[in-house]
N, C-alpha and C positions, 0 to 999 in steps of 0.2 A: 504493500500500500504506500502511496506516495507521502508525503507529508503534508498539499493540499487537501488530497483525501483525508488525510489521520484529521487533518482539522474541521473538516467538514462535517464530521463523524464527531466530533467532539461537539460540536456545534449542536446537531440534531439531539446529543445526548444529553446537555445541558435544560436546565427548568427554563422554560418561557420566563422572557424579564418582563415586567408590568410596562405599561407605556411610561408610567411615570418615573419608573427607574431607568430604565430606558435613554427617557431627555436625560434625566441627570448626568448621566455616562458620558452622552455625548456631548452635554455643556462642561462637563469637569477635563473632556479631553480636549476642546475646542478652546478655551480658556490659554492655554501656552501657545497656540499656536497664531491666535489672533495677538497676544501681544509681539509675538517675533512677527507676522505677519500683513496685520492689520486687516481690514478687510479684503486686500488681495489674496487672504485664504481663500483656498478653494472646497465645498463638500467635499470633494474627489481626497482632500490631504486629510481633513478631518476623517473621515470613514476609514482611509488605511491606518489612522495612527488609532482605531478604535477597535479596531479588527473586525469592523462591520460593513456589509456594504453601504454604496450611497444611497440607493434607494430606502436603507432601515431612517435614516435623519428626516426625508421627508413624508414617515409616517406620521413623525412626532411631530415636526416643524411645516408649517404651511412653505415657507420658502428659504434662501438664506437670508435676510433681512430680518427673518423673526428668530431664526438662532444666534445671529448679532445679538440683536436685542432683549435675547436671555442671558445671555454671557455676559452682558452690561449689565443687568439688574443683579446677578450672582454675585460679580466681584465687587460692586456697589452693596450690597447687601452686608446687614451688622450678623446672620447668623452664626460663620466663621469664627468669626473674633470675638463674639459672645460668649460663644461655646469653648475656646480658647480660654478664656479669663475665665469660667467657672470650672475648667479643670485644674488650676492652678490650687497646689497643697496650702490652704488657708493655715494649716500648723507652722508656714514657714518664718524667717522674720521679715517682719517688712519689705527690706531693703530686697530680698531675693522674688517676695511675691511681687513685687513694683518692677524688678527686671525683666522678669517671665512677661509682666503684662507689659513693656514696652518693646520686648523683643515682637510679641505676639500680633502688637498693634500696630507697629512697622511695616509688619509682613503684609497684614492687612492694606493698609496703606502704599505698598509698591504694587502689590495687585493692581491696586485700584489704578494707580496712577500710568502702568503698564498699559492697562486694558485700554482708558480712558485716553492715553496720547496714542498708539495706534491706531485709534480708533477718528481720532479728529477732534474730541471734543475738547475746545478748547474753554482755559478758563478756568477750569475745576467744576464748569456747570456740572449741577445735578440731572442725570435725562430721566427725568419722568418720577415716578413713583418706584419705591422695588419692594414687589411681594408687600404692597401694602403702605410700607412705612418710606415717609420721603427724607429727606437729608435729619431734619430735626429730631423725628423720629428713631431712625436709625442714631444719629447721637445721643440721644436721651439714653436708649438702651445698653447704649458701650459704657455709658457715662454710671449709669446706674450698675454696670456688672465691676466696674472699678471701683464705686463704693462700695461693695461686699467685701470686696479682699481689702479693704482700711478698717471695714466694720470693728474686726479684733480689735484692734490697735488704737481705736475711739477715744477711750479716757487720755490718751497719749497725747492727740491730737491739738492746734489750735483751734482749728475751724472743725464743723463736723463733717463728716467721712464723704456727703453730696460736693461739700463745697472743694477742697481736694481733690476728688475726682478730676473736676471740671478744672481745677485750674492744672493737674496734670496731666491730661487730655489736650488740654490749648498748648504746652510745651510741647509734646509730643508734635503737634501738630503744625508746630511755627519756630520749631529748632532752627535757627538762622544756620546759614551756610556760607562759608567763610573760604576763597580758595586756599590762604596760608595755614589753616587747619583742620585737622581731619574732624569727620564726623565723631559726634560724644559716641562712646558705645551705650547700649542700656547701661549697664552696672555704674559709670562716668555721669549719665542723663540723672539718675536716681540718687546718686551721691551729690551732686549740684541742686536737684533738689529739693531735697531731705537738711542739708545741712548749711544748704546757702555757699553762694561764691567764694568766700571766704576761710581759706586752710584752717585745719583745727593749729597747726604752727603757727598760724601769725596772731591767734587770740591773745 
């Protein structure tokens, strides 16, 4: 048997995917290729790198312009990064649950910004609504899963664990960039801060 064949056979032998797992597959594979590609992806690339034909994407997708535009709502989408911060071990201290959540939220955020400039959209516009929740929404919910992981740490706190959040939310999001130096890492972003510009040496 050839190895076509063995896959073929493999194919027939496997459980029917639901439609809706189905898109999924095909948006979480279509996702790397539009940001290397942009929209001069073609079906044709996306089906080989899924190991499905091209005819299974337009079961699920009316055309390629509505699988764009699921792939734009995915990588726009807070469910990733949500689910990231609430796996994060709340027994940690602080400083490492704050690095986990800006590692996590980074990741998020080049996604996005991958998708979105091969894509054209320029700006930082928001396109449309995703899965419901539009720009505000989607940050309430990040902003909200980043007050959980302070919650422990509350009596510690200045401010309460919302308002923190949101103002380490906005650093994350407005890290200036500097050619003569390198990006903070997490662990650098969370030590700045946590304990202010200021070395514990020069106190």
């Amino acid at each position: 048997m050839t190895a076509a064949e063995e896959n073929q056979t493999a194919r027939r032998r496997a459980p029917a995917m639901s439609p809706e797992r189905r898109r999924e597959m095909i948006i979480q594979t279509a996702i790397p290729l539009i940001a290397e590609y942009g929209a001069a992806v073609t079906t044709a690339k996306i089906a080989r790198a899924g190991g499905i034909g091209e005819g299974t994407i337009f079961r699920v997708f009316a055309d390629k312009d509505e699988l764009l535009q699921a792939c734009v709502a995915e990588a726009l989408s807070p469910e990733h990064a949500v689910r990231e911060l609430d796996a994060i071990d709340a027994s940690q201290p602080l400083p490492d649950r704050l690095a986990e959540a800006a590692e996590a939220l980074q990741a998020h955020m080049s996604r996005m910004g991958a998708i979105l400039g091969s894509l054209g959209h320029g700006g930082g516009k928001h396109p449309g609504t995703v899965r419901g929740a539009g720009r505000e929404e989607s940050t309430a919910r990040i902003r909200a899963a980043l007050a959980d992981l302070l919650e422990p740490d509350k009596a510690a706190l200045r401010r309460p664990p919302e308002q923190i959040a949101a103002l380490f939310f906005g650093l994350l999001f407005t890290q200036p960039r500097t050619e003569d130096e390198p990006d903070l890492t997490p662990r650098e972003l969370v030590e700045v801060f946590l304990h202010g510009a200021v070395s514990a040496d020069a106190e």
